[in-house]
PyMOL Python script that loads the backbone (N, CA, C, O; Angstrom):
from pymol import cmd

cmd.read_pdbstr("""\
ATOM      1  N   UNK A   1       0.831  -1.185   0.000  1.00  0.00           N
ATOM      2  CA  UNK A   1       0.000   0.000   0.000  1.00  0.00           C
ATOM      3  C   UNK A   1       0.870   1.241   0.000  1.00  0.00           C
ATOM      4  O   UNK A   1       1.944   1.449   0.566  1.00  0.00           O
ATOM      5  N   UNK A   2       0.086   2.054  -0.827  1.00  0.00           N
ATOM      6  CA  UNK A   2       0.771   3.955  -0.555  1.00  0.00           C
ATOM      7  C   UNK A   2       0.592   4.755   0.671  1.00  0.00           C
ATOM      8  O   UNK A   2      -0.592   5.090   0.698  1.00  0.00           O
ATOM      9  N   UNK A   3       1.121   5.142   1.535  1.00  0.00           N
ATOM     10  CA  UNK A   3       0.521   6.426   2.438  1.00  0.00           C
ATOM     11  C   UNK A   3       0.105   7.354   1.465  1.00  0.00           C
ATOM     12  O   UNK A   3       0.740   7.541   0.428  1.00  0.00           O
ATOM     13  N   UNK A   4      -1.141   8.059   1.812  1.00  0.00           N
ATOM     14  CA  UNK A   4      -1.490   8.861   0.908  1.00  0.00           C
ATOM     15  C   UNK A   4      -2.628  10.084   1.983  1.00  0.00           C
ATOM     16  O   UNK A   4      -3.828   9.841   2.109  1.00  0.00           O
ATOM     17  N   UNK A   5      -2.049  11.176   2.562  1.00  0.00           N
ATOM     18  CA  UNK A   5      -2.842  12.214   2.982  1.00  0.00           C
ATOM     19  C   UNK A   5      -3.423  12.903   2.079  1.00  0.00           C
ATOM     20  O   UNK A   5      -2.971  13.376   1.037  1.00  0.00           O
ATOM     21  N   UNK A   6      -5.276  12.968   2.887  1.00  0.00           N
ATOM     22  CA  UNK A   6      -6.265  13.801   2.653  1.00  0.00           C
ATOM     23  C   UNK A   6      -6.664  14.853   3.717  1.00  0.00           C
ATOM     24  O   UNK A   6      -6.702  14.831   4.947  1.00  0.00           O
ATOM     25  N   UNK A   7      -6.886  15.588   2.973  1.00  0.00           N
ATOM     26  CA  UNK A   7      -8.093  16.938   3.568  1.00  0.00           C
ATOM     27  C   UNK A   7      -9.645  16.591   3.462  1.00  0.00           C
ATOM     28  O   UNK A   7     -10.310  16.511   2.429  1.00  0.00           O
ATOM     29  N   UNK A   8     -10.130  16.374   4.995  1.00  0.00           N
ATOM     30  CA  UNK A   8     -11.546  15.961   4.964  1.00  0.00           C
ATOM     31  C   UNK A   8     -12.144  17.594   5.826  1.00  0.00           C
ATOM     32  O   UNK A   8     -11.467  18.368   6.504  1.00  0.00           O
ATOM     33  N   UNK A   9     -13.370  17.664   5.526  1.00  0.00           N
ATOM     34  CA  UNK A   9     -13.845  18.993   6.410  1.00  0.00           C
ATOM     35  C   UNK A   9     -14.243  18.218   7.591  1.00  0.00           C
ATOM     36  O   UNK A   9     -14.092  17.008   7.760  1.00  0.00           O
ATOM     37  N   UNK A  10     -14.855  19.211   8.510  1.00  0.00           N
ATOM     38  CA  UNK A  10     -15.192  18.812   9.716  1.00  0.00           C
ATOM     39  C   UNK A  10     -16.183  17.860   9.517  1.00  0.00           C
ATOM     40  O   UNK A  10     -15.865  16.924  10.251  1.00  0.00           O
ATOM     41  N   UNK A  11     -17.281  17.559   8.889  1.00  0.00           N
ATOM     42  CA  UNK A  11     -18.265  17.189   8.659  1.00  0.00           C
ATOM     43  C   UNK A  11     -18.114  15.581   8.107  1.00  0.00           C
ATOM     44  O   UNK A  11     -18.926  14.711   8.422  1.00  0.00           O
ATOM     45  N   UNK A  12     -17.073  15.367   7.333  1.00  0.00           N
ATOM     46  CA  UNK A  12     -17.127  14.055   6.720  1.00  0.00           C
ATOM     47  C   UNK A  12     -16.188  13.625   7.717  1.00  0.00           C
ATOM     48  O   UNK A  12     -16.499  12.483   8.056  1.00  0.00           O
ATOM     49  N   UNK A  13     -14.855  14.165   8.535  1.00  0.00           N
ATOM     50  CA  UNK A  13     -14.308  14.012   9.183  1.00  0.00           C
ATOM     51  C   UNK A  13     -14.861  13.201  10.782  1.00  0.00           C
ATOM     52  O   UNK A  13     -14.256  12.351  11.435  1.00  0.00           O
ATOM     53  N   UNK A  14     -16.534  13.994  11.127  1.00  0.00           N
ATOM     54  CA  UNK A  14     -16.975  13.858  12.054  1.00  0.00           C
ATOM     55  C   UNK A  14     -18.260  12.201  11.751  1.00  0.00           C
ATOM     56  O   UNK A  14     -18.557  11.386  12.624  1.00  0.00           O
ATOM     57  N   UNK A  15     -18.570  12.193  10.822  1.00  0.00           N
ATOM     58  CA  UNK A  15     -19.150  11.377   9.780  1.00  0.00           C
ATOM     59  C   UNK A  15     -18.400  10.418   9.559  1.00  0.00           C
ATOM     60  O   UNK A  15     -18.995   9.409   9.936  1.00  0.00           O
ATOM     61  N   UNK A  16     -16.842  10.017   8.919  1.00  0.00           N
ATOM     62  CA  UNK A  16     -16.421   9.270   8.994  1.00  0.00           C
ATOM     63  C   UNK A  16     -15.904   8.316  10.435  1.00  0.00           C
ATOM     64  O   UNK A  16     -16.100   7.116  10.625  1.00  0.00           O
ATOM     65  N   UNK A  17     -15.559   8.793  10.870  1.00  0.00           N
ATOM     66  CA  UNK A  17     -15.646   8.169  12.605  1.00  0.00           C
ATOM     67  C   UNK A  17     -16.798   7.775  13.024  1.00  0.00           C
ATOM     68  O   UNK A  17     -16.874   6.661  13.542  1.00  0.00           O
ATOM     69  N   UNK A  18     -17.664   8.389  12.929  1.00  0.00           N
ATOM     70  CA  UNK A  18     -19.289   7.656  13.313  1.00  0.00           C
ATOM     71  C   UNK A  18     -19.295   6.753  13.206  1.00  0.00           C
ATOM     72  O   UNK A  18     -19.441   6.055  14.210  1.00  0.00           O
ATOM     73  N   UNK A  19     -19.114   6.037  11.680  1.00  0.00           N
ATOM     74  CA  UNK A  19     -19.253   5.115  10.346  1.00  0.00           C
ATOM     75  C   UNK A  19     -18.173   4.201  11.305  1.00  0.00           C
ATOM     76  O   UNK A  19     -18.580   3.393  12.140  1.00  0.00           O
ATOM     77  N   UNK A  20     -16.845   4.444  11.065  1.00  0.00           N
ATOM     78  CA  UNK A  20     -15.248   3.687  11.766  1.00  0.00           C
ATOM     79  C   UNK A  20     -16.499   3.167  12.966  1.00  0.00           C
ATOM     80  O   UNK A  20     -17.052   2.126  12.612  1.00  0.00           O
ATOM     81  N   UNK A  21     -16.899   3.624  14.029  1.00  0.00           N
ATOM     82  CA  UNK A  21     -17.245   2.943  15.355  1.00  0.00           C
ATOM     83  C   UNK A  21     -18.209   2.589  15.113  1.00  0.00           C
ATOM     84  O   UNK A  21     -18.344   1.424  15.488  1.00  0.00           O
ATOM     85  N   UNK A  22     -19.231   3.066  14.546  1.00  0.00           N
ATOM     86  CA  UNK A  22     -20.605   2.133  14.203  1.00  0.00           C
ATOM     87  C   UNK A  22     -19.932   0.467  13.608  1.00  0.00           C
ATOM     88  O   UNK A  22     -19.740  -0.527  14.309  1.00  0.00           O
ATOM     89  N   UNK A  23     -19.733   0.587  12.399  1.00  0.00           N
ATOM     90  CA  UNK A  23     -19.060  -0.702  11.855  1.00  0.00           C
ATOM     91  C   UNK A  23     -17.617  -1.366  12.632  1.00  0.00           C
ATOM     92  O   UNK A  23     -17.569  -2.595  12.579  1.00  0.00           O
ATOM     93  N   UNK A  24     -16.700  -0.828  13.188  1.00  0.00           N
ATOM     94  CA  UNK A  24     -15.193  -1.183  13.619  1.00  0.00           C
ATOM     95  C   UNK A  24     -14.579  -1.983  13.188  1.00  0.00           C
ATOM     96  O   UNK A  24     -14.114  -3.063  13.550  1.00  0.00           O
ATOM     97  N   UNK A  25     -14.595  -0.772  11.477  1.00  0.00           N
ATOM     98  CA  UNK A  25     -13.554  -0.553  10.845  1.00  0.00           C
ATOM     99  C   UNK A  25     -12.657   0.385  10.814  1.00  0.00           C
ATOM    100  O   UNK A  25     -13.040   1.170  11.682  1.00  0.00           O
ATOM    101  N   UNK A  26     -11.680   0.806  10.345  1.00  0.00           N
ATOM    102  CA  UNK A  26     -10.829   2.182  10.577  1.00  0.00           C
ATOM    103  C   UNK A  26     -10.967   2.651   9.608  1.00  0.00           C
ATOM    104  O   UNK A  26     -11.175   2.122   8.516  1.00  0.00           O
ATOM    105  N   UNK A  27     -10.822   4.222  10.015  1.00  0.00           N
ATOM    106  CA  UNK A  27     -11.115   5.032   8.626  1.00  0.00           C
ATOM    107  C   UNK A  27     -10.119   4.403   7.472  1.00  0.00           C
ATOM    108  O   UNK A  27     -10.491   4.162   6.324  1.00  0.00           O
ATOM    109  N   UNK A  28      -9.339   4.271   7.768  1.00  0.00           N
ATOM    110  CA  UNK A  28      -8.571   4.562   6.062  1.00  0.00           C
ATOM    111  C   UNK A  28      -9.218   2.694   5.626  1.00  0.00           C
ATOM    112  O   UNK A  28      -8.745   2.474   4.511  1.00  0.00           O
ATOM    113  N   UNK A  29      -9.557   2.175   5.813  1.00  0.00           N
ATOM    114  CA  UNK A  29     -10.568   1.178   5.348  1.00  0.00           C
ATOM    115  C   UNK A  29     -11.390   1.463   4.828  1.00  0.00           C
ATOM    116  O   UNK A  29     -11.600   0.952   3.728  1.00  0.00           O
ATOM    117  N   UNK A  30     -12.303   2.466   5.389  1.00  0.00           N
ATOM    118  CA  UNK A  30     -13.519   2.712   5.075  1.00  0.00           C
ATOM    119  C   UNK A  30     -13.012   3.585   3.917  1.00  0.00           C
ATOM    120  O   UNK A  30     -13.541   3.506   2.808  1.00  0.00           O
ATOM    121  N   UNK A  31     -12.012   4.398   4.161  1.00  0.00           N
ATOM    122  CA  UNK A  31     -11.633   5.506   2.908  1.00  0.00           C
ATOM    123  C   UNK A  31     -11.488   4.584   1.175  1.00  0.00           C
ATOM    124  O   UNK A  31     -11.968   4.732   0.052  1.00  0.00           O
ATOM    125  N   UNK A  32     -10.585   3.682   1.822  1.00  0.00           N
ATOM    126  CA  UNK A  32     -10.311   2.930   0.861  1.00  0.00           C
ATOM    127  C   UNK A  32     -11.347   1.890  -0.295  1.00  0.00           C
ATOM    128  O   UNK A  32     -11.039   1.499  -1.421  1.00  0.00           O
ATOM    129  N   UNK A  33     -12.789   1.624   0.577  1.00  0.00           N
ATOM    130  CA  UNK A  33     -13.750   1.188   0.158  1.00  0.00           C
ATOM    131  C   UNK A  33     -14.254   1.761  -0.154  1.00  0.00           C
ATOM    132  O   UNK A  33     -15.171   1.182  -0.735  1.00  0.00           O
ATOM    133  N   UNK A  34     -14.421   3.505  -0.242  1.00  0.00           N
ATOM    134  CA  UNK A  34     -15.581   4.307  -1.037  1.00  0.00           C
ATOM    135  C   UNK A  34     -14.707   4.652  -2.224  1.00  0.00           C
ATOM    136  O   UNK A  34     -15.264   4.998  -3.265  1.00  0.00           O
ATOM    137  N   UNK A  35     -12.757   4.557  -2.129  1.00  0.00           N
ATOM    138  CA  UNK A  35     -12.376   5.159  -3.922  1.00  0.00           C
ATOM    139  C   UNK A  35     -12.823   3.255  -4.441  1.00  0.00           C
ATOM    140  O   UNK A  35     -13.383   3.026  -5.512  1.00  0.00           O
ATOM    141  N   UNK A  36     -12.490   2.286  -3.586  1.00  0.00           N
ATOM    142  CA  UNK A  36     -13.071   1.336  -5.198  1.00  0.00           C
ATOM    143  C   UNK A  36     -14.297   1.518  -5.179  1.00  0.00           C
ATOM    144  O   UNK A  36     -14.714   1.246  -6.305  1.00  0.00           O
ATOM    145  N   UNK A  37     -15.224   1.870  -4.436  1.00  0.00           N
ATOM    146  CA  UNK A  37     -16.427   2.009  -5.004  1.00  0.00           C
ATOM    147  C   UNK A  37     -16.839   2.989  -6.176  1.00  0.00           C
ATOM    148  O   UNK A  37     -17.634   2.708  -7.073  1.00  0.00           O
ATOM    149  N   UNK A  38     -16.201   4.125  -6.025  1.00  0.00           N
ATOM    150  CA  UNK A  38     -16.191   5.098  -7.185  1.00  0.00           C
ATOM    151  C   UNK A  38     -15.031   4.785  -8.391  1.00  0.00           C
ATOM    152  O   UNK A  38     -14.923   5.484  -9.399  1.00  0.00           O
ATOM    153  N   UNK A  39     -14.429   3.940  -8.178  1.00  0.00           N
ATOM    154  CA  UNK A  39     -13.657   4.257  -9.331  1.00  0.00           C
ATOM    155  C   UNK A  39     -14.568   2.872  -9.904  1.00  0.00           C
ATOM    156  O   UNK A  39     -14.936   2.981 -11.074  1.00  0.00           O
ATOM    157  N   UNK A  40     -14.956   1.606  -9.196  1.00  0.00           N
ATOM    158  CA  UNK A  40     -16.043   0.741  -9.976  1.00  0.00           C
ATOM    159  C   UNK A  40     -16.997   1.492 -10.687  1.00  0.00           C
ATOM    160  O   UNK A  40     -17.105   1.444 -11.912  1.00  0.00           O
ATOM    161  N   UNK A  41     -17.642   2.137  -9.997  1.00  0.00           N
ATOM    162  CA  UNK A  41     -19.019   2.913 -10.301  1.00  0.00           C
ATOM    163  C   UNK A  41     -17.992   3.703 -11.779  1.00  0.00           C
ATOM    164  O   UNK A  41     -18.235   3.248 -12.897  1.00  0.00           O
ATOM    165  N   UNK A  42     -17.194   4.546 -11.685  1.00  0.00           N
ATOM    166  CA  UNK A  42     -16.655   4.950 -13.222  1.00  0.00           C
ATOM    167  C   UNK A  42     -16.227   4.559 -14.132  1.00  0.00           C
ATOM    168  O   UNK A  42     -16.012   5.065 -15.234  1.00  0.00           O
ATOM    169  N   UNK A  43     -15.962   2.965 -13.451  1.00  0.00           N
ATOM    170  CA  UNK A  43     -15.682   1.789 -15.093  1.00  0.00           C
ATOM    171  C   UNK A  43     -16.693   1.801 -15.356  1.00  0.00           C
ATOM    172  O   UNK A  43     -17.133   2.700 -16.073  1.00  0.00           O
ATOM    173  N   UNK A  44     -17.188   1.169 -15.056  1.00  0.00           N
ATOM    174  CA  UNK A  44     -19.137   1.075 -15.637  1.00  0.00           C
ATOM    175  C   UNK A  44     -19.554   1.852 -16.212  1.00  0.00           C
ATOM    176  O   UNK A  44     -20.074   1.464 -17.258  1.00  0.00           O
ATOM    177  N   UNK A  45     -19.594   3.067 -15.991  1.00  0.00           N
ATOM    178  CA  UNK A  45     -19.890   4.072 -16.659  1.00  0.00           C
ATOM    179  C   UNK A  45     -19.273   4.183 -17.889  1.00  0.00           C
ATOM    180  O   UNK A  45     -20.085   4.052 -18.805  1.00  0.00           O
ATOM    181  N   UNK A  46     -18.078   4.386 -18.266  1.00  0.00           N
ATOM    182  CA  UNK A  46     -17.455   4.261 -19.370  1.00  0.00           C
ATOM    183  C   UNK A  46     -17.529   3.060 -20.184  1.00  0.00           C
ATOM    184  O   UNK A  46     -17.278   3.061 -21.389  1.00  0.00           O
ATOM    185  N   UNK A  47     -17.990   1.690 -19.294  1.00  0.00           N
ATOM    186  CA  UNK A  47     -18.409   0.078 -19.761  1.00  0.00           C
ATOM    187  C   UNK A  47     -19.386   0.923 -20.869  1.00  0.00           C
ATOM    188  O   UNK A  47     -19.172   1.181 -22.053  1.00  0.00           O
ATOM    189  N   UNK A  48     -20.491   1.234 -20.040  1.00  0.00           N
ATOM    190  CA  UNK A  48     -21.729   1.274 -20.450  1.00  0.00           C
ATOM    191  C   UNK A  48     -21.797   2.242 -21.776  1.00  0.00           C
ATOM    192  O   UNK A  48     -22.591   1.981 -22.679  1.00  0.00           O
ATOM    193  N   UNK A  49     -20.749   3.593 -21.851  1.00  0.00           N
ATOM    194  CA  UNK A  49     -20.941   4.240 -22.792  1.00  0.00           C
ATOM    195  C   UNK A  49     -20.227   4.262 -23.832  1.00  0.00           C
ATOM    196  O   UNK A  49     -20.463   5.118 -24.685  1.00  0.00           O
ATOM    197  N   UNK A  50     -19.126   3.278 -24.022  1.00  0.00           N
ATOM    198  CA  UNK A  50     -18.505   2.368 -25.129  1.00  0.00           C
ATOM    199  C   UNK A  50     -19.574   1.705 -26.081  1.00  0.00           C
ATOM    200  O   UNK A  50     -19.709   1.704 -27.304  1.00  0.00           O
ATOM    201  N   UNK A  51     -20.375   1.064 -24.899  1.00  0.00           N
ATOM    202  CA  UNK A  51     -21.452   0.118 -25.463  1.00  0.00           C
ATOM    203  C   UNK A  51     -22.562   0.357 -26.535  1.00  0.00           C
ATOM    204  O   UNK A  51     -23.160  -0.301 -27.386  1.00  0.00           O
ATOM    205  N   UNK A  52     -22.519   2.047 -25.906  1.00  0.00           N
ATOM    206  CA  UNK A  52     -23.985   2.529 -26.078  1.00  0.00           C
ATOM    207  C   UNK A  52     -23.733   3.080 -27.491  1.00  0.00           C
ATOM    208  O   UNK A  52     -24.552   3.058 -28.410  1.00  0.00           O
ATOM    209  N   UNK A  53     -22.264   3.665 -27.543  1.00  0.00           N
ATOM    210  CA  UNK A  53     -21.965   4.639 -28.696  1.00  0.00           C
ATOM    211  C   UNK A  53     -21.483   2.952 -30.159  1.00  0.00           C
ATOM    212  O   UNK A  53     -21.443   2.881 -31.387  1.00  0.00           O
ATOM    213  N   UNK A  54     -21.327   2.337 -29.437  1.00  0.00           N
ATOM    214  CA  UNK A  54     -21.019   0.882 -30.451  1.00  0.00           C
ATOM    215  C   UNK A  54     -22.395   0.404 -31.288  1.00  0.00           C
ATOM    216  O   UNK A  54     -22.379   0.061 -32.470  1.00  0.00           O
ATOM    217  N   UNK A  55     -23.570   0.450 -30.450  1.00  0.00           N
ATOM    218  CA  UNK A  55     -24.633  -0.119 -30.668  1.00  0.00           C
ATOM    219  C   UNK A  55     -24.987   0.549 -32.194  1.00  0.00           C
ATOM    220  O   UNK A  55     -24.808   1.762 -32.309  1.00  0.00           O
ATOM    221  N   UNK A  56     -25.504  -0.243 -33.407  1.00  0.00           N
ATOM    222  CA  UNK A  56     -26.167  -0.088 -34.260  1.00  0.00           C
ATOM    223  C   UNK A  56     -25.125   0.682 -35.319  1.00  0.00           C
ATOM    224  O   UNK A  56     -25.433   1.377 -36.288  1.00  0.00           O
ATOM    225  N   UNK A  57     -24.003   0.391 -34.903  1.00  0.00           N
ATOM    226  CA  UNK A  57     -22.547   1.057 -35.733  1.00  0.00           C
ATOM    227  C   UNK A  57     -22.730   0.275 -37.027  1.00  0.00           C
ATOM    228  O   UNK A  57     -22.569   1.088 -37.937  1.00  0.00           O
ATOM    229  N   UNK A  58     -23.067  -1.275 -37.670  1.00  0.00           N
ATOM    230  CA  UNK A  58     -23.229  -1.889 -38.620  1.00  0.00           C
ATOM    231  C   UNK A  58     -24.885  -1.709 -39.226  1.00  0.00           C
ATOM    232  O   UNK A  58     -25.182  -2.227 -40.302  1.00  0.00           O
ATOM    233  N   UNK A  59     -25.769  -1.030 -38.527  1.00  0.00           N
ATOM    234  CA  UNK A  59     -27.008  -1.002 -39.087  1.00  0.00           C
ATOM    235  C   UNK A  59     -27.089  -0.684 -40.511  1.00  0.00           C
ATOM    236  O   UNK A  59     -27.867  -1.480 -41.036  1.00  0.00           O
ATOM    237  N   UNK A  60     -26.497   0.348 -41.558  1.00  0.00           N
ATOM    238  CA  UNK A  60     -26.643   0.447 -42.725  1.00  0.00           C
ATOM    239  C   UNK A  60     -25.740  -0.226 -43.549  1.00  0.00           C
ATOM    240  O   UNK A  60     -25.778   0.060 -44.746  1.00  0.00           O
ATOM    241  N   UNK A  61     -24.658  -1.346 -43.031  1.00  0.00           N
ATOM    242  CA  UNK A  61     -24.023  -1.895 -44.056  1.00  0.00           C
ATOM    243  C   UNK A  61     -24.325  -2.788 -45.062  1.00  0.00           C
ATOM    244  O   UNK A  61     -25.077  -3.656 -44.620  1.00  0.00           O
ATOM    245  N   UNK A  62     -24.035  -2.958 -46.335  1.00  0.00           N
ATOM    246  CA  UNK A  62     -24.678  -3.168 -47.249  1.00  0.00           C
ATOM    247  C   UNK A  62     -23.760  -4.668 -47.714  1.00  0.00           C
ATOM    248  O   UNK A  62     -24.117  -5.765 -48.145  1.00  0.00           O
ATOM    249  N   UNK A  63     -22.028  -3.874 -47.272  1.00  0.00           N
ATOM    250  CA  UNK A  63     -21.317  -5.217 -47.749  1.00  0.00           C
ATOM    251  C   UNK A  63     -21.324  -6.954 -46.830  1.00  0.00           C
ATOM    252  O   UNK A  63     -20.548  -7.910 -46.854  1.00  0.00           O
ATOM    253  N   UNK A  64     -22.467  -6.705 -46.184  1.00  0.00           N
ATOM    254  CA  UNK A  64     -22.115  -7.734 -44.855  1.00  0.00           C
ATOM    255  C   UNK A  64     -23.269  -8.972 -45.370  1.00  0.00           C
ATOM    256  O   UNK A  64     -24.333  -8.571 -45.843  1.00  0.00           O
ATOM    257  N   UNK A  65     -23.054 -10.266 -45.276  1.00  0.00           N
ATOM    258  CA  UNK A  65     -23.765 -11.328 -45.927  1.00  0.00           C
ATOM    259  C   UNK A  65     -25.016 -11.702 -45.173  1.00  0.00           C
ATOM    260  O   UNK A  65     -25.209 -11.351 -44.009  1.00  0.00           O
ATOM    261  N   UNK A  66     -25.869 -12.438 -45.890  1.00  0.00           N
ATOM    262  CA  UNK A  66     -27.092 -12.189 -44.863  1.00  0.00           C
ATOM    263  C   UNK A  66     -26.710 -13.572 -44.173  1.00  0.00           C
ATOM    264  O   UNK A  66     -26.194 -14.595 -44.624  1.00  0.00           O
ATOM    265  N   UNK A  67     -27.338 -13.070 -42.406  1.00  0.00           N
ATOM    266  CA  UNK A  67     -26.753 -14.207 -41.914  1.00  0.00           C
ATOM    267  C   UNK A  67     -27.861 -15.556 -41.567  1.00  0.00           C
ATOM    268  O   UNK A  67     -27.560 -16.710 -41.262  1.00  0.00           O
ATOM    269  N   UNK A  68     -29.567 -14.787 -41.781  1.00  0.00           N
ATOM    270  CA  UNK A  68     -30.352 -15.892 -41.856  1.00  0.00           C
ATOM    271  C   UNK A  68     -30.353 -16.735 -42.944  1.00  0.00           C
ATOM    272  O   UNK A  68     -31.160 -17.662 -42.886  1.00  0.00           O
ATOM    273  N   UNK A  69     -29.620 -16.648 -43.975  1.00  0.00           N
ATOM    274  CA  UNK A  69     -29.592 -17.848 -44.814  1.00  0.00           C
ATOM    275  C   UNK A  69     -28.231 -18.574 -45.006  1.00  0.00           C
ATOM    276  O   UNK A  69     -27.901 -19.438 -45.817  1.00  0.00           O
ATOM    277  N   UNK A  70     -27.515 -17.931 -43.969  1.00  0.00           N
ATOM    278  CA  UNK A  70     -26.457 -18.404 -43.896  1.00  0.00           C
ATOM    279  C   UNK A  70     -26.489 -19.335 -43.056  1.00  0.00           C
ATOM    280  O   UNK A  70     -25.852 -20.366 -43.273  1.00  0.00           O
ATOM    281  N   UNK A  71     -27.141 -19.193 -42.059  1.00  0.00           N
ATOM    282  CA  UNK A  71     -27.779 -20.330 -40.155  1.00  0.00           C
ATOM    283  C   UNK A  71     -28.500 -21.147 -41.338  1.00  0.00           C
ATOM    284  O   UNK A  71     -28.524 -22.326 -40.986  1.00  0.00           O
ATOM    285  N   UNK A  72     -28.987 -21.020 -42.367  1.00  0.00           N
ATOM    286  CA  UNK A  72     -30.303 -22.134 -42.533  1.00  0.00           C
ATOM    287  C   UNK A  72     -29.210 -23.089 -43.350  1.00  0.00           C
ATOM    288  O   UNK A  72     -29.189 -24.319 -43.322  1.00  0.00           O
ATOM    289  N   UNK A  73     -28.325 -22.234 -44.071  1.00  0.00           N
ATOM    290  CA  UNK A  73     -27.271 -23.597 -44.991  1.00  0.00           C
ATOM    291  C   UNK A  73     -26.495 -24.446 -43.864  1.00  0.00           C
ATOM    292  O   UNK A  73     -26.112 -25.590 -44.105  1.00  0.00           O
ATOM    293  N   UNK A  74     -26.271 -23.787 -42.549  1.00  0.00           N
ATOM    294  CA  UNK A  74     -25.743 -24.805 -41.561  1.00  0.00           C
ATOM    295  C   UNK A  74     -26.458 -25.924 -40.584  1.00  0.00           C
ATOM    296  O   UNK A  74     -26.036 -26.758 -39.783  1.00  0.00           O
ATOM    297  N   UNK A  75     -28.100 -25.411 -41.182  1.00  0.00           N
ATOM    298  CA  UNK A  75     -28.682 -26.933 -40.626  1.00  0.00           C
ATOM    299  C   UNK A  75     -28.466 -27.984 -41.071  1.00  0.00           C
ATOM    300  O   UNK A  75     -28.157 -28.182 -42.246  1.00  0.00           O
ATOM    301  N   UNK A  76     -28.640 -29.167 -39.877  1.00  0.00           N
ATOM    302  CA  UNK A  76     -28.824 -30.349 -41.021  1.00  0.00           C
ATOM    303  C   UNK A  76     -30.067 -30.713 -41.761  1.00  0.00           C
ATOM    304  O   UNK A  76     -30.064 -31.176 -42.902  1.00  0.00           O
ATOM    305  N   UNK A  77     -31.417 -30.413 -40.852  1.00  0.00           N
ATOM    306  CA  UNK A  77     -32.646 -30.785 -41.614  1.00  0.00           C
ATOM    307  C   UNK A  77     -33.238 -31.429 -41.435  1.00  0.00           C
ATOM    308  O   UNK A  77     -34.206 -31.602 -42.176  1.00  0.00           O
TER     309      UNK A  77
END
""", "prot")
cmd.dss("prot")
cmd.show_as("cartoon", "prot")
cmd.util.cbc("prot")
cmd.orient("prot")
């Protein structure tokens, strides 16, 4: 692991300790579980909008073979 100091305000500061003794975990645990949670939550996001901008990219191609009669020449029958 990195040492790595933050600046928390009073408020998340006073909030995070709550959280540390409610659960008893230590903060930099708990710190450490909300960046993978956000940096998960921002793959996904970028998962999702790869996906979205991909979708229907072949809809007007003309040179591409048709593929339902292509599945029907690979039955047996």
């Amino acid at each position: 692991m990195v040492r790595t100091q933050i600046y928390l305000t009073e408020e998340e500061r006073t909030g995070l300790m709550a959280l540390a003794e409610s659960t008893g975990k230590k903060q930099s645990e708990l710190i450490r579980e909300a960046v993978d949670c956000y940096i998960a939550r921002f793959d996904e996001s970028r998962r999702s909008a790869a996906l979205n901008s991909a979708a229907g990219m072949w809809k007007d191609r003309q040179d591409l073979p048709d593929l339902e009669a292509l599945r029907k020449s690979w039955d047996r029958g």
